[in-house]
C-alpha positions as CSV (number, residue, x, y, z in Angstrom):
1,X,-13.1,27.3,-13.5
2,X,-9.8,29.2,-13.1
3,X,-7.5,26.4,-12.5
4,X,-9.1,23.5,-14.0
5,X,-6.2,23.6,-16.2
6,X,-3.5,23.6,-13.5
7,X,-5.1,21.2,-11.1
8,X,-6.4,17.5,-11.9
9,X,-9.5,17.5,-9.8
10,X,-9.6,13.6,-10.9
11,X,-6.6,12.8,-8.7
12,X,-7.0,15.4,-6.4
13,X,-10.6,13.6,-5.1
14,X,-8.8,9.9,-5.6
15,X,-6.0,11.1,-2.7
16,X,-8.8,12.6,-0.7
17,X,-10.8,9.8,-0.4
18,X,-7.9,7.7,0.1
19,X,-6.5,9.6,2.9
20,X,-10.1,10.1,4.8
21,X,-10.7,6.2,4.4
22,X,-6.8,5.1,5.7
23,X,-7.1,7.9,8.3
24,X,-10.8,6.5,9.4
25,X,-9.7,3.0,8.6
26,X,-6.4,3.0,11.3
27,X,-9.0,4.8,13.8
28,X,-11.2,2.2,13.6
29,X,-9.1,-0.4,14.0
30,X,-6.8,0.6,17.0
31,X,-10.3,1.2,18.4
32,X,-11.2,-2.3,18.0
33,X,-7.7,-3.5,19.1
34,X,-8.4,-1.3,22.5
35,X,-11.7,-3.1,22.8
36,X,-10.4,-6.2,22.2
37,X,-8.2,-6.3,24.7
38,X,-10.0,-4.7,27.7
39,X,-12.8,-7.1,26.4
40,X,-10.3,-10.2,26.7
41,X,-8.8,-9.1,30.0
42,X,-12.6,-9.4,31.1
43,X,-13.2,-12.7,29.5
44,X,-10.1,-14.5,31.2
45,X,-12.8,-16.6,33.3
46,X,-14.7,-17.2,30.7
47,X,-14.7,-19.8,28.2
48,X,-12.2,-20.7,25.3
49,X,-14.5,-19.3,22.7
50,X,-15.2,-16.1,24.4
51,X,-11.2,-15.8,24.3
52,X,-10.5,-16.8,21.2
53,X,-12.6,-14.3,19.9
54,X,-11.4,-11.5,21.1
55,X,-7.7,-12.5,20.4
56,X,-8.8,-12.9,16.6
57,X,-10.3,-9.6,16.8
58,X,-7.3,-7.5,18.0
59,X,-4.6,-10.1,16.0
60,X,-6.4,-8.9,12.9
61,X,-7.4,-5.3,13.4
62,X,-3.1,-5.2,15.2
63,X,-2.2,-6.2,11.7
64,X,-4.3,-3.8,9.8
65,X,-2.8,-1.2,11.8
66,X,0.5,-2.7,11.6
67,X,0.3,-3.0,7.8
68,X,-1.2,0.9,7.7
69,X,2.1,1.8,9.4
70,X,4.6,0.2,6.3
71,X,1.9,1.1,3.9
72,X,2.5,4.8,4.5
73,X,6.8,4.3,5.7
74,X,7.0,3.0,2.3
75,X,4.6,5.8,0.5
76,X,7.0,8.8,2.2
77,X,10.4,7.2,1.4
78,X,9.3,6.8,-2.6
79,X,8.6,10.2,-2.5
């Protein structure tokens, strides 16, 4: 363990997993935001329910991403 002393493996795993779950996490999301809306263009002639739905789904998963975006604006002008 050469540089156990320089580098605080502790942290270092912390802002790994942080960054592979945000970075998975947006993916995910915009993914469902994309399937949401092909899925409520589809669903037009179907019934309210159907609709409402899918416009929860991308309102929500929109925001997440949304949030995800001033989450990290915010994180790169403290630094």
């Amino acid at each position: 363990m050469l540089a156990s002393s320089l580098v605080d493996t502790s942290a270092l795993w912390k802002i790994v997993a942080a960054g592979f779950a945000g970075g998975a996490g947006v993916v995910i999301a915009f993914g469902l935001v994309l399937l949401g809306t092909s899925r409520l263009g589809e669903a037009r002639n179907g019934g309210a329910a159907a609709r409402s739905g899918y416009v929860l789904l991308v309102v929500i998963c929109g925001a997440f991403c949304v949030a995800a975006l001033i989450v990290g604006f915010v994180a790169m002008t403290k630094k």
